[in-house]
MARVEXKOL-605482 format. One line per 8 residues: number of its first residue (from 1); their letters; for each residue x, y, z of C-alpha. Coordinates in steps of 0.5 Angstrom, whole numbers, plus 500, padded with zeros to 3 digits. Each point is the difference from the previous one (the first is absolute). Layout:
NUM = A = X,Y,Z ~ ...;
This chain:
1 = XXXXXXXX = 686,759,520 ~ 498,506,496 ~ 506,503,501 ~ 503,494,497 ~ 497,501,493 ~ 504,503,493 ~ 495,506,500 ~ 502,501,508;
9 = XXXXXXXX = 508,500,499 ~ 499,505,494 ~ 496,505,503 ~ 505,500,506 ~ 506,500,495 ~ 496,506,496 ~ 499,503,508 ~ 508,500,501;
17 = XXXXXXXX = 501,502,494 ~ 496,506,501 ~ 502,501,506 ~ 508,501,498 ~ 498,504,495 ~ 497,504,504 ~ 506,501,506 ~ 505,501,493;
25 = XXXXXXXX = 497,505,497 ~ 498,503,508 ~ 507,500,502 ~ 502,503,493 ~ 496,505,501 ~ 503,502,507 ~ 508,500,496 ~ 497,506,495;
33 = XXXXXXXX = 496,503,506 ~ 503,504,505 ~ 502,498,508 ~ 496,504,504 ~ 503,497,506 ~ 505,505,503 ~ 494,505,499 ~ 496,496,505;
41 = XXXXXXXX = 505,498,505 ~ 504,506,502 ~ 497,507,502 ~ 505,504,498 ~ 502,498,494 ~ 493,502,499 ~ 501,506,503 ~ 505,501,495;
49 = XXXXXXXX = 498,497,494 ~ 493,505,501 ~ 505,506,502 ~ 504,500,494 ~ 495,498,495 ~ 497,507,501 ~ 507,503,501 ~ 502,496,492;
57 = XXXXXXXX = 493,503,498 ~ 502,507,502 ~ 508,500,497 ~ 498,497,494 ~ 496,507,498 ~ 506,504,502 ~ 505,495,496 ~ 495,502,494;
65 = XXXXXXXX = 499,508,501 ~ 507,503,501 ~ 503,496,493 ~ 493,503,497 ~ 501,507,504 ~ 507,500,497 ~ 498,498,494 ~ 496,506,499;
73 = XXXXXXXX = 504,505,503 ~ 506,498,495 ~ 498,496,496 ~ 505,496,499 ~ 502,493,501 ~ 506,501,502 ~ 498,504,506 ~ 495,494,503;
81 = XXXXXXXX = 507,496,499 ~ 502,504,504 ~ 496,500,506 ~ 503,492,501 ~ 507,503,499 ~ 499,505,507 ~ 496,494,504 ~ 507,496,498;
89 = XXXXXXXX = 504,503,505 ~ 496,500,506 ~ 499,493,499 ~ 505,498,499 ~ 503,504,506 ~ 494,498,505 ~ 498,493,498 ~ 507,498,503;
97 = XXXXXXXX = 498,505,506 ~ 492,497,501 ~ 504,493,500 ~ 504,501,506 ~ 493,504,504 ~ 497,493,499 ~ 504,495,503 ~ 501,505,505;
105 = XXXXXXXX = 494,503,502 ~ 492,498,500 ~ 498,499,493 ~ 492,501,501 ~ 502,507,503 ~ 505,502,494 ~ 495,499,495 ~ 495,505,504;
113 = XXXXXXXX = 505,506,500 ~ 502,500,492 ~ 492,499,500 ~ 499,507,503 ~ 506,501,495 ~ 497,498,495 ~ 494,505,501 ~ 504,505,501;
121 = XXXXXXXX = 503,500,492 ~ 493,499,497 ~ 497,506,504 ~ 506,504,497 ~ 499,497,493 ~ 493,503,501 ~ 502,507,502 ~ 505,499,494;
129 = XXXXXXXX = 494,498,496 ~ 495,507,502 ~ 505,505,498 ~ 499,504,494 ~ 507,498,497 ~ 501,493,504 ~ 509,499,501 ~ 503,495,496;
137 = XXXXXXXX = 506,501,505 ~ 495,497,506 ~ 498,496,496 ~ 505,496,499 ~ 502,502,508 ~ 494,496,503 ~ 502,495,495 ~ 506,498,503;
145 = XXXXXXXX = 498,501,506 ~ 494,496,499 ~ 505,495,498 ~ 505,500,506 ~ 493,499,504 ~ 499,494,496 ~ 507,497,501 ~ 500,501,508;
153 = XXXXXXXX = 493,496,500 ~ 501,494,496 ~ 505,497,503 ~ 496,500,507 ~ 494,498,495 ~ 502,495,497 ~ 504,497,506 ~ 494,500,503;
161 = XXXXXXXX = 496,495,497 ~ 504,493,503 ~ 500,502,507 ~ 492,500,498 ~ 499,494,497 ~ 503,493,501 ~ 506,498,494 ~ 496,495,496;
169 = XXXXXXXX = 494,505,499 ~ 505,505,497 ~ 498,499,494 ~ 492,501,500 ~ 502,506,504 ~ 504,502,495 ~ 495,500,495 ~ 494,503,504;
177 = XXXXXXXX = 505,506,500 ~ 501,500,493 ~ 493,500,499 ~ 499,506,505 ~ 505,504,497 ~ 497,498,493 ~ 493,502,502 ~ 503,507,502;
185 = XXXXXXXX = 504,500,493 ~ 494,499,495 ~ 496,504,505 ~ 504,505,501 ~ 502,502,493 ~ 493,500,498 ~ 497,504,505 ~ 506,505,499;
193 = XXXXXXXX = 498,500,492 ~ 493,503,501 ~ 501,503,506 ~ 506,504,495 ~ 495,501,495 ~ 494,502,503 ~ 502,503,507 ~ 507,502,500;
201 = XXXXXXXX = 507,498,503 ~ 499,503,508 ~ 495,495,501 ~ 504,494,497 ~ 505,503,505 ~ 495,501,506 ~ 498,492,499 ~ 507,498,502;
209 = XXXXXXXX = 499,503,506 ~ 493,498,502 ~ 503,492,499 ~ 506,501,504 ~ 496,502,506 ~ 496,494,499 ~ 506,497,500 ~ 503,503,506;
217 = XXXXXXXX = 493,498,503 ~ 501,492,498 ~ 507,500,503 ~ 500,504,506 ~ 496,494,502 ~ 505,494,498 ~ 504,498,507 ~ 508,502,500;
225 = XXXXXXXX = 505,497,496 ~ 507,500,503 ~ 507,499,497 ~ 501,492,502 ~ 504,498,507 ~ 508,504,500 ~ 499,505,494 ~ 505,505,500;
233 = XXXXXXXX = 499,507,499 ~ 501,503,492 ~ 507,500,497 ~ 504,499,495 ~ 503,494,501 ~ 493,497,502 ~ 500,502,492 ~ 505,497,498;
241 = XXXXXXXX = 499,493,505 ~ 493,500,495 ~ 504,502,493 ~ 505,494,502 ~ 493,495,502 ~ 497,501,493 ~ 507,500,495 ~ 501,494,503;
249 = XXXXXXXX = 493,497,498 ~ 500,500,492 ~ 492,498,500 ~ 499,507,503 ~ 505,504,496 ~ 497,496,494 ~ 493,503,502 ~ 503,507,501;
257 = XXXXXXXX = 503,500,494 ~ 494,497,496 ~ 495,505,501 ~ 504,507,499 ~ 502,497,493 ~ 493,498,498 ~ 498,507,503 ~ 506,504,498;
265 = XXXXXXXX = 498,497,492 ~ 493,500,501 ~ 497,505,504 ~ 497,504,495 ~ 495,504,506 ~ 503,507,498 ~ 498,499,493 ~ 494,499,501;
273 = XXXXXXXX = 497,508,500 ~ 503,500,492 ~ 497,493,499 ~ 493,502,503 ~ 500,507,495 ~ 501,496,495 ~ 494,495,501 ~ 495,505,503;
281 = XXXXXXXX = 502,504,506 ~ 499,500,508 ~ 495,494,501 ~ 504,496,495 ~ 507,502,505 ~ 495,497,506 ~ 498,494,496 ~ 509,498,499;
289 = XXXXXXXX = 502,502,506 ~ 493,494,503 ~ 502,495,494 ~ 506,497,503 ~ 497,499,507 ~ 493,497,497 ~ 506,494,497 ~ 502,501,507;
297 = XXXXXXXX = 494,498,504 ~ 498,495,495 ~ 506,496,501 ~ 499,501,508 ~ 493,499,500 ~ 502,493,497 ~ 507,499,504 ~ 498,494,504;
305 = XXXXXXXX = 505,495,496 ~ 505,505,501 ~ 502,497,507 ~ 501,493,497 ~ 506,503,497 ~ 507,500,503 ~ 504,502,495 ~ 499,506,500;
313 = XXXXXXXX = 507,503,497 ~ 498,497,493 ~ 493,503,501 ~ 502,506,501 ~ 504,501,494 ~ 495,496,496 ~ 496,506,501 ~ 504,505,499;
321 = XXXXXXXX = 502,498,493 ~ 492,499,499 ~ 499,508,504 ~ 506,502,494 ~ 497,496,494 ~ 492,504,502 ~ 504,506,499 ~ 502,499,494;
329 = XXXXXXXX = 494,498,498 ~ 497,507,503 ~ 504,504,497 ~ 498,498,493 ~ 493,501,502 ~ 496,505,496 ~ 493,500,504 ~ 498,501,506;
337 = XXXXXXXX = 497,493,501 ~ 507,497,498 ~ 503,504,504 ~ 496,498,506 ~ 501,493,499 ~ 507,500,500 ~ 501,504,506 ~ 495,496,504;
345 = XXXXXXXX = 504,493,497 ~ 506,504,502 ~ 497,501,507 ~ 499,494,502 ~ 507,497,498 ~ 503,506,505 ~ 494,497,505 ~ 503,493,500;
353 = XXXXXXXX = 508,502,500 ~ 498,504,506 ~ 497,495,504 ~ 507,496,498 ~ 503,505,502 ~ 496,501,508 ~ 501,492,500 ~ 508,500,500;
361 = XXXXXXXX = 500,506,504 ~ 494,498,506 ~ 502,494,501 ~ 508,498,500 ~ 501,507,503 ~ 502,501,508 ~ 496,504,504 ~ 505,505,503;
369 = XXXXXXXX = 502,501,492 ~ 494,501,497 ~ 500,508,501 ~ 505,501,496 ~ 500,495,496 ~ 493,503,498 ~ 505,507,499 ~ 504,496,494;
377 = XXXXXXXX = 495,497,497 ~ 497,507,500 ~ 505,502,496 ~ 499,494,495 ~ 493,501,498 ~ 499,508,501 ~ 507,502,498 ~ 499,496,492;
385 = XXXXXXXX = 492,504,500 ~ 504,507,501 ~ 506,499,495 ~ 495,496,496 ~ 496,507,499 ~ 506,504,499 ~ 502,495,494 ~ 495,500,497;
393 = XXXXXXXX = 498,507,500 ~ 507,501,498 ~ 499,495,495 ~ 493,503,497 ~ 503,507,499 ~ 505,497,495 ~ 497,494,497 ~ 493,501,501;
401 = XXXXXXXX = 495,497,504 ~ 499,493,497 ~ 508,498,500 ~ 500,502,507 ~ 495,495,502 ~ 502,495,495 ~ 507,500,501 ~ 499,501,508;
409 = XXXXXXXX = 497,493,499 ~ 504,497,496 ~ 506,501,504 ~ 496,497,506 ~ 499,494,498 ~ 508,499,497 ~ 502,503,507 ~ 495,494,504;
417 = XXXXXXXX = 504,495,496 ~ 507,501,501 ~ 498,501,508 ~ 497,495,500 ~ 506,496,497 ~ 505,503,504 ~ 497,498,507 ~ 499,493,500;
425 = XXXXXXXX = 498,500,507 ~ 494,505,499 ~ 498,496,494 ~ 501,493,504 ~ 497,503,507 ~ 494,495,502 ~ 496,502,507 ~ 499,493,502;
433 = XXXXXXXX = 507,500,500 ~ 502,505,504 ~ 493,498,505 ~ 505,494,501 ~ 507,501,501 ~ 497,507,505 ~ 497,493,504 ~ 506,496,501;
């Protein structure tokens, strides 16, 4: 009879209350924490996570010494512009060529030979680095093949990650390969800034080798990954087959577009060896090169409710306008906090456009197409960077270093709203949409 008393009846509602309380908050806490899931199922995306989380960490180094070395050896903003002007056409070129090798051939094998490559270029950015009057000619030489490596790689890279993982955890492993890549950005900018200052720049160059061999050692290990059932071998008219696939899906050309206006616009990276004079030097280049990947990370670590999302076309262009607007904002920026700040608020914006983005494109793309519509999509997000580079280096030596940035952000964001209003299917684009219709 006890439990019939009104103090009885209380306690148990206040339990009950307690209890759903307790399971809300648990279950907020797990939409604003990453999914660990694809790590713990799947050995090779294991495999991979690990081997290019130290191959991201190595490569973020020698991203900020050779824009550093250039800067020292001409001193001109120009110049560093133009290191992205002679990676653009091997990108440009080899991008489309990478796409066909991965729907061709075996991608896990793919990623090991431009490793090697890889290594290669950094041992000869070292050499480069140990002569009395290093070559501004090699420089940009290793640059451009740096780049060509890179766009064979990516295609087989990215068109790995579905064949890893299953459709529904593409967005969790989505957001541990930004948090790998992220980790290598902050990390990777930092150590090159003491290791500049304090060491010198063969040693930046000769720990992008040491990674890659990790890398290598982590790949090596993976089980093969072949070309689905019926692959043909490379050619021109498979590339247009995968040109004509994407032109016909307007949520794909959206995301393509999208992104190279936000980097073409906003994509102040060559400017800032200029921006870190002016604000204290070498250690201050590594802490704005990290900022943008310390938002990233942040905004990954915390990417769990991004997988309740499934209109994805709107969120990508949300946060390329909020990518365009921190721009702006660190363009007027007159202290390094500031400017770290909106860096990293920046950051976390291209953080989540890009989880987007690998949504879109790992989960409504076919397997046998997926090489090479990585190719174009490799073109989007590398060729915007590139050119963005060049603008903006082009932009500073006439008008200054401010009015570069701040009208590169400015036309982002007008650039982000008329796209988004000239492809209604890309605004419209819901997954659980798509989901069904592909069921039927």
């Amino acid at each position: 009879m006890s439990d019939q008393r009104p103090g009885g009846a209380v306690e148990e509602s206040l339990e009950e209350a307690a209890a759903a309380a307790g399971l809300r908050w648990k279950r907020a806490l797990g939409m604003a924490t990453v999914d660990l899931g694809p790590l713990r199922r799947h050995r090779d995306f294991r495999l991979l996570w690990v081997g290019q989380l130290v191959s991201m960490l190595g490569h973020s180094v020698t991203e900020v010494a050779v824009p550093f070395q250039m800067y020292h050896l001409t001193h001109s903003v120009l110049m560093v512009g133009l290191i992205s002007g002679v990676e653009l056409l091997p990108m440009l070129v080899l991008g489309l060529a990478g796409g066909l090798l991965a729907d061709a051939r075996d991608r896990r094998w793919m990623v090991v030979v431009t490793e090697v490559g890889f290594a290669l270029v950094s041992l000869g950015l070292m050499a480069n680095t140990l002569q009395r009057q290093p070559s501004v000619a090699l420089l940009f030489i290793l640059s451009a093949a740096g780049a060509g490596i890179f766009a064979i790689q990516r295609p087989s890279l990215d068109s790995l990650l579905p064949r890893l993982v299953s459709a529904d955890e593409i967005p969790a492993a989505s957001a541990l390969h930004s948090i790998r890549g992220t980790f290598g950005m902050i990390a990777g900018p930092a150590l090159a800034g003491v290791m500049i200052a304090a060491i010198g720049l063969p040693y930046a160059y000769g720990v992008d080798v040491v990674c890659l061999a990790v890398s290598l050692g982590a790949m090596w290990f993976m089980r093969a990954v072949p070309p689905a059932a019926g692959a043909e071998a490379p050619s021109v008219g498979r590339l247009i087959e995968g040109f004509r696939y994407a032109w016909s899906r307007q949520e794909l050309v959206g995301t393509y577009l999208v992104d190279i206006a936000a980097m073409l616009f906003g994509m102040p990276l060559a400017l800032f060896p200029a921006i870190a004079d002016r604000l204290g030097g070498a250690s201050v280049l590594g802490l704005l090169y990290a900022a943008p990947a310390v938002g990233a990370l942040v905004l990954s670590l915390t990417s769990g409710w991004t997988s309740r999302v499934h209109r994805h076309g709107v969120g990508l262009a949300f946060a390329a306008g909020a990518w365009g607007l921190a721009i702006i904002a660190f363009g007027f920026a007159s202290s390094v906090p500031l400017a770290l700040l909106f860096l990293a608020l920046a950051g976390g914006a291209d953080m989540l456009s890009g989880l987007f983005r690998q949504a879109i494109w790992g989960q409504t793309i076919p397997d046998h197409l997926r090489g090479r519509l990585a190719g174009i999509e490799f073109l989007s997000y590398t060729s915007g960077p590139a050119l963005g580079g060049v603008e903006s280096g082009v932009a500073a030596a006439v008008f200054g270093v401010q009015f570069s940035v701040v009208s590169g952000g400015v036309l982002c964001v007008i650039a982000v709203v008329l796209l988004t209003a000239l492809l209604p299917r890309f605004r419209r684009y819901d997954y659980q949409v798509f989901k069904a219709a592909a069921q039927v």
